[in-house]
C-alpha positions, -999 to +999 in steps of 0.1 A: +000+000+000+034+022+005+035+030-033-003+039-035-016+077-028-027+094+005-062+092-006-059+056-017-044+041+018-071+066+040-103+050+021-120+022+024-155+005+016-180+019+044-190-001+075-226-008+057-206-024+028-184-046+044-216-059+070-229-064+036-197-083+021-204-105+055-244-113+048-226-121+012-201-148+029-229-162+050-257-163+019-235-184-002-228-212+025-265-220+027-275-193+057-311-177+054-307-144+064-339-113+062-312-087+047-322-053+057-286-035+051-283-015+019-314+006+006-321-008-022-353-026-038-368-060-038-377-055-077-404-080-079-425-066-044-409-028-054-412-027-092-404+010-106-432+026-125-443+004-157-445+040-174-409+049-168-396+015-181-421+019-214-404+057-220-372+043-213-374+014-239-395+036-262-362+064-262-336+035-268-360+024-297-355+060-311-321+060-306-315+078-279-281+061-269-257+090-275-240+113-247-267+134-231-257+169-224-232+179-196-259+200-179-286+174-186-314+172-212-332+199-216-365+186-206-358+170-176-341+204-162-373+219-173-395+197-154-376+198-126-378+233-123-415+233-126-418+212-100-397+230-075-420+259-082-447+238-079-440+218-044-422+246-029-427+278-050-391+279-052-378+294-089-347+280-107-330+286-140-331+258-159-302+267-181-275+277-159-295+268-120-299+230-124-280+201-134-287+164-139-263+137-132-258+101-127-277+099-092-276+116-063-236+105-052-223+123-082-239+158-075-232+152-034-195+148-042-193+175-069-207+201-046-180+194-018-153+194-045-168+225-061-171+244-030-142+227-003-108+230-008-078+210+012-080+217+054-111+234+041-142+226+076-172+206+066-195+202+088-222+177+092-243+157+112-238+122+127-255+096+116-254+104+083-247+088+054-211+093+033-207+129+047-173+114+064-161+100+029-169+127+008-152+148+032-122+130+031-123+124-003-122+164-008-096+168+014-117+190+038-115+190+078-137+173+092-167+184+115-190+160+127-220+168+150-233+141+174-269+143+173-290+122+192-325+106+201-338+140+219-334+160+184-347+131+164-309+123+153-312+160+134-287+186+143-296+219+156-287+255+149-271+259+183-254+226+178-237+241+147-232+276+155-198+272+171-185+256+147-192+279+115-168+307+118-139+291+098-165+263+078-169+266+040-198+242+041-230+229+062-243+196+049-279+182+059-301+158+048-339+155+052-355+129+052-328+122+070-308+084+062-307+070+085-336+070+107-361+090+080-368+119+103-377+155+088-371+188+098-394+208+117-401+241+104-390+265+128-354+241+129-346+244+094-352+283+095-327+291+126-304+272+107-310+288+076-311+323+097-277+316+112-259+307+072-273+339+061-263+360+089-227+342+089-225+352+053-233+388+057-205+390+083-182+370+059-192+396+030-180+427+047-150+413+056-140+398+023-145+366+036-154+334+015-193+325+014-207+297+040-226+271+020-254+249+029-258+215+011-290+200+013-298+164+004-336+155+000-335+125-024-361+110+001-388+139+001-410+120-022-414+092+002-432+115+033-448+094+049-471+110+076-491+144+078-456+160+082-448+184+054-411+186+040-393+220+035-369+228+009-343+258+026-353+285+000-390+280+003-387+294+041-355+317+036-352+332+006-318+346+015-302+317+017-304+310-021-275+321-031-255+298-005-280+271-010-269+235-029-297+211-033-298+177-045-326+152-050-333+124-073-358+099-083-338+066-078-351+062-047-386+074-046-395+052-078-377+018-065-356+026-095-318+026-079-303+013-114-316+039-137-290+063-119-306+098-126-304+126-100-305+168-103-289+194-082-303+233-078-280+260-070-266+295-076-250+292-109-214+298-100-215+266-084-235+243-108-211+257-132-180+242-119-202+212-108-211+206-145-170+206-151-162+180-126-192+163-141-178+160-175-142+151-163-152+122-140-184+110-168-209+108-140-241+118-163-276+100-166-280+083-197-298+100-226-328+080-226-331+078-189-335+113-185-357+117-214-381+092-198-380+107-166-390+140-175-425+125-195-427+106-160-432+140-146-452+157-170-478+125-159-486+140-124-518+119-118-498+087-128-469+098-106-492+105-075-510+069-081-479+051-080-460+073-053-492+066-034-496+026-038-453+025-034-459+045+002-488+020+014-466-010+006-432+001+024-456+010+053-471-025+055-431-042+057-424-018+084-455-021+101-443-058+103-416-051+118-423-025+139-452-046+154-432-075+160-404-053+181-431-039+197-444-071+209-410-082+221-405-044+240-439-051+258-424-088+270-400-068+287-375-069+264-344-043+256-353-037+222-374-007+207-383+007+171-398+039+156-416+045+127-397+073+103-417+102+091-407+095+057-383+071+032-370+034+034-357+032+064-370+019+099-349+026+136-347+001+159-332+005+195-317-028+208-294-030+240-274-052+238-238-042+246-218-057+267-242-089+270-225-123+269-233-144+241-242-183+243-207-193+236-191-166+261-182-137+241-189-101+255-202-079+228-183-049+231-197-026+201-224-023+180-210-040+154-201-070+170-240-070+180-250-068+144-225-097+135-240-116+164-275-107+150-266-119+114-252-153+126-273-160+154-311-141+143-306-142+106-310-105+109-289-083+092-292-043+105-271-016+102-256+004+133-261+034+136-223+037+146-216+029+108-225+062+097-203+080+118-217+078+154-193+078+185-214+080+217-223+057+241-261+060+233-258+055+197-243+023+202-281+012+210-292+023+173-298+004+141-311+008+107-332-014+087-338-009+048-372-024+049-383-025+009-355-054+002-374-080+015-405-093+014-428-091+045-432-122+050-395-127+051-396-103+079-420-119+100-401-149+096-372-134+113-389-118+139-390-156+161-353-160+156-346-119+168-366-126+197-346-164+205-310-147+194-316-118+221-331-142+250-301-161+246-277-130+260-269-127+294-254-106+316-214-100+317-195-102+348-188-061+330-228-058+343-230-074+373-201-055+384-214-023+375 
């Protein structure tokens, strides 16, 4: 590894990936395992929209298999600027505002690399998802905020606030991934408040401009009577500091058709649309052709975000149920239902508990290894997504939409006998 780069010998496959390498290992000797690890799609219970996979076949068929444009079809950027007005009566410029890309990871990384330079502070919440490796990837310090269970795992404005005098960039997500939580009104604006204010101090100074990214590739999947905010629909001065990425990968079980947009002031999408074209990260012609007439079908759209929500409800209401039954037989184990995406949060204590064959588990990992081997039950800890504290050791994430319910429920018996069979460490009893 001596002869490779910095970067190359500092990163490494994330925590979910390599619990996912392990479910891998332990599905080819024979294992049944109810994999809830990486958010992705049971195909045949989570099929995308039959209309998007007739438009995409029907633009192949008319030849649309040539490099789209850097900046992304036209009518795609059109769409989606209609309906940012639309949802959040938020304007962007098509032409130089928005830009498509291959997913949401392109535009994510992009924005750090567009806007953070080397030793350059990023802050962002913990858990999250990839903030760390993007970070590091960009060369940029980082700054992680432990959030917790009080705040709904969603930092605050006081949380950040000492930490954005030398920072060149806020990153948030909402929904948030992991635990599918949204921001409150009146929490996204104090935040949005503080960016702008820190900005006008920066700006009479000479100083370099605080920027906010904002990840809401999940925002299509609210579930409850909880309404999502995009940052410039509540703060219009935050606009011109204001990156936003979306996509519809996720909200259309359609993960493989890699098609995502970012919004933001024009200087920035600019030198986005550069590192674009340099690393090749752009949708495919057709794919963004179809997902623009996708658009322009709002009642079809609505129909099938509608149906898609009911069904993801119904897995996690199996799940949540069954955890539920298990917390009210006394058990150390809780879950919570997310106010919107693919995600469920369960709670399960079981650190430092002794397992059948005498190992104390020490970590949260360790738990979810124990978990896979012993339950058949693959989560991911919360710990994986950058989490240090004692009390998130207790947290887990399960990606309920790639597995069938049933699937589920059959696990649920072997959770409840792999977590029976812990006992107490002499680390306990001592305590």
């Amino acid at each position: 590894m001596k002869n490779l780069s910095t970067l190359a010998t500092t990163l490494d496959y994330s925590d979910i990936i390599h619990l996912e390498f392990y479910v891998q290992e332990q599905l080819v000797k024979g294992k049944e395992i109810c994999d809830l690890i990486i958010g992705d799609f049971d195909t045949q219970q989570f099929p995308m929209p039959d209309y998007l996979t007739a438009q995409i076949q029907q633009a192949y068929e008319d030849r649309h298999n040539d490099y789209p444009p850097l900046e992304g079809v036209l009518s795609l950027r059109d769409e989606v600027a209609k309906q940012t007005k639309k949802r959040f009566n938020v304007s962007y410029n098509p032409d130089t505002e928005l830009l498509i890309s291959g997913g949401a990871r392109p535009l994510l990384y992009s924005a750090m690399l567009a806007t953070v330079s080397p030793t350059d502070s990023v802050i962002y919440p913990v858990p999250s998802w990839n903030n760390m490796f993007y970070t590091t990837m960009c060369g940029g310090k980082h700054v992680p905020i432990e959030t917790s269970e009080v705040n709904q795992f969603l930092p605050t404005a006081q949380q950040i606030e000492p930490h954005i005098t030398d920072a060149r960039l806020i990153t948030l997500c909402s929904p948030q991934n992991p635990n599918g939580s949204m921001f409150a009104k009146h929490q996204l604006i104090e935040i949005c408040d503080m960016v702008v204010a820190e900005n006008k101090r920066r700006s009479k100074i000479g100083g370099q401009p605080l920027y906010m990214l904002f990840d809401q590739v999940y925002w299509m999947l609210t579930m409850q009577d909880i309404e999502h905010y995009h940052p410039a629909s509540l703060c219009s001065d935050i606009k011109p500091y204001l990156i936003v990425v979306d996509a519809g990968t996720k909200a259309f079980a359609a993960t493989g058709i890699r098609v995502g947009w970012a919004s933001g002031p024009p200087e920035v999408i600019a030198k986005m649309q550069v590192i674009q074209e340099h690393i090749g990260a752009m949708a495919p012609t057709a794919e963004q052709l179809a997902t623009a007439v996708l658009f322009q079908n709002e009642t079809y759209l609505q129909n099938y975000l509608t149906d898609f929500k009911k069904k993801i409800l119904a897995s996690m209401a199996v799940l949540h149920q069954g955890v539920q039954n298990m917390k009210g037989a006394g058990m150390a184990i809780d879950s919570f239902m997310p106010d919107a995406g693919i995600y469920m949060t369960l709670k399960i204590d079981a650190i430092n508990r002794k397992t059948p064959d005498g190992k104390i588990l020490e970590n949260a990992d360790q738990v979810s290894r124990y978990l896979i081997d012993s339950a058949g039950l693959a989560l991911v800890p919360f710990a994986s997504f950058g989490c240090r504290s004692q009390e998130s050791q207790l947290w887990y994430r399960a990606a309920v939409c790639t597995i069938s319910p049933s699937e589920i429920e059959a696990a649920l018996p072997r959770l409840q006998s792999a977590l029976l069979a812990l006992s107490e460490s002499q680390v306990l009893l001592e305590a």
